[in-house]
Each structure stands twice: as structure tokens, then as C-alpha cells.
C-alpha positions as CSV (number, residue, x, y, z in Angstrom):
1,X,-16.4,-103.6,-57.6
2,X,-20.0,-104.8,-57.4
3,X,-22.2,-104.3,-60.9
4,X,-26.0,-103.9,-60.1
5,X,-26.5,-105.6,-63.8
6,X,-25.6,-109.0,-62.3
7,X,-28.9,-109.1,-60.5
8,X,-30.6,-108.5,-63.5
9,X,-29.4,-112.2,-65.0
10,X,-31.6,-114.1,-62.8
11,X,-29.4,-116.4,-61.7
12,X,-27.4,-116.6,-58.6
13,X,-23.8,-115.1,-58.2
14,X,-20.5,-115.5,-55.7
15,X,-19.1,-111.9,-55.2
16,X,-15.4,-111.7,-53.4
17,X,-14.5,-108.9,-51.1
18,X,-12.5,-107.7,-48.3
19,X,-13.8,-107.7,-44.6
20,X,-13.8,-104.0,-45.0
21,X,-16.6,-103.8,-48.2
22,X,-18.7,-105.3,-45.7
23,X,-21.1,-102.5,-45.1
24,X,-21.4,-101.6,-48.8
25,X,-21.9,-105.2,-49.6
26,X,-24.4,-105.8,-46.7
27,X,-26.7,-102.4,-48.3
28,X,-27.1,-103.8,-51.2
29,X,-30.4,-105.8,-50.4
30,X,-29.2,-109.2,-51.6
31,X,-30.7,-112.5,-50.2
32,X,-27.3,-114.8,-49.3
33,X,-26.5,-118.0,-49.4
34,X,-23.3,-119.8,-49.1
35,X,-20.4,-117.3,-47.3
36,X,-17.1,-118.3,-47.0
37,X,-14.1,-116.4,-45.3
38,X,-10.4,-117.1,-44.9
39,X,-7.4,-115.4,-43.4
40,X,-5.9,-112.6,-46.0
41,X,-2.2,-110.6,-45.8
42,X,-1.7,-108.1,-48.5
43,X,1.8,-110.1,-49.5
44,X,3.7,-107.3,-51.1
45,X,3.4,-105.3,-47.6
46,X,5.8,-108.4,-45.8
47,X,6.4,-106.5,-42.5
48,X,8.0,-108.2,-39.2
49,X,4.8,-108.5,-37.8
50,X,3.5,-110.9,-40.3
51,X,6.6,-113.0,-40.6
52,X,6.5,-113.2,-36.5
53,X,4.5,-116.3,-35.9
54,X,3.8,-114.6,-31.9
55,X,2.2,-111.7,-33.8
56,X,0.8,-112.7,-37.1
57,X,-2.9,-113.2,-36.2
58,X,-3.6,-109.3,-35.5
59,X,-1.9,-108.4,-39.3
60,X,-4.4,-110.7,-41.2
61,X,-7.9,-109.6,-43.0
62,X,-10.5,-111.4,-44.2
63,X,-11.4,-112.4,-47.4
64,X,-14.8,-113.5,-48.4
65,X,-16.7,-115.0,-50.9
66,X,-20.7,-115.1,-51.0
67,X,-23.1,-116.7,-53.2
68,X,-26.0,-114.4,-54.1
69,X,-29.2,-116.0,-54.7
70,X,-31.7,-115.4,-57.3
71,X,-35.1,-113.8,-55.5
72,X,-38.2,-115.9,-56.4
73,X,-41.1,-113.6,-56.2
């Protein structure tokens, strides 16, 4: 979970989430920088679905890291 007092260091930040904090994370005002996202599968749910190669695509999530920069005012 996101802690407000890491803008309050002044330095820049990477925060990691799931595709589906992506609202909260976009309403908290931060200017971005570097975003990366890869493919996610919550592991201990195996299901036939995921193992399926046909079907696998639609069971992944994303999972993505930002860098949040320091504002200069």
C-alpha cells in the first residue's frame, strides 16, 4: 500500500502495483517517470486455463512498476 510520507523525502520513488490499483494510484497527483508493466498470474490459483497455452493470455494481469519523480517547484 502507498505511504503519502514517501513524497515527503524529496527524492524520487518506484511504487509496484497491480493493473487494478490503477485508479487509486493515478489520484494521487504524482508526476511519473519511467513505467514498466509485465504479464502477472497469481501462481497459487494454477487453474486449466492458465496451463492451456490456447487460453492463457485472457488469465494474466499486469504488474507494474513506476518511478515517481521528485516535483521541482
Amino acid at each position: 500500500m502507498y505511504n503519502d510520507s514517501l513524497k515527503q523525502t524529496g527524492k524520487n520513488f518506484w511504487l509496484i502495483y497491480e493493473k487494478s490499483q490503477q485508479i487509486e494510484i493515478d489520484s494521487l497527483g504524482l508526476q511519473l517517470g519511467k513505467t514498466f508493466s509485465v504479464p502477472d498470474y497469481e501462481i497459487t490459483r494454477l487453474k486449466k486455463s492458465f496451463v492451456d497455452p490456447a487460453s492463457r493470455k485472457e488469465t494474466l494481469d499486469s504488474m507494474i512498476m513506476i518511478e515517481a519523480i521528485e516535483r521541482k517547484n
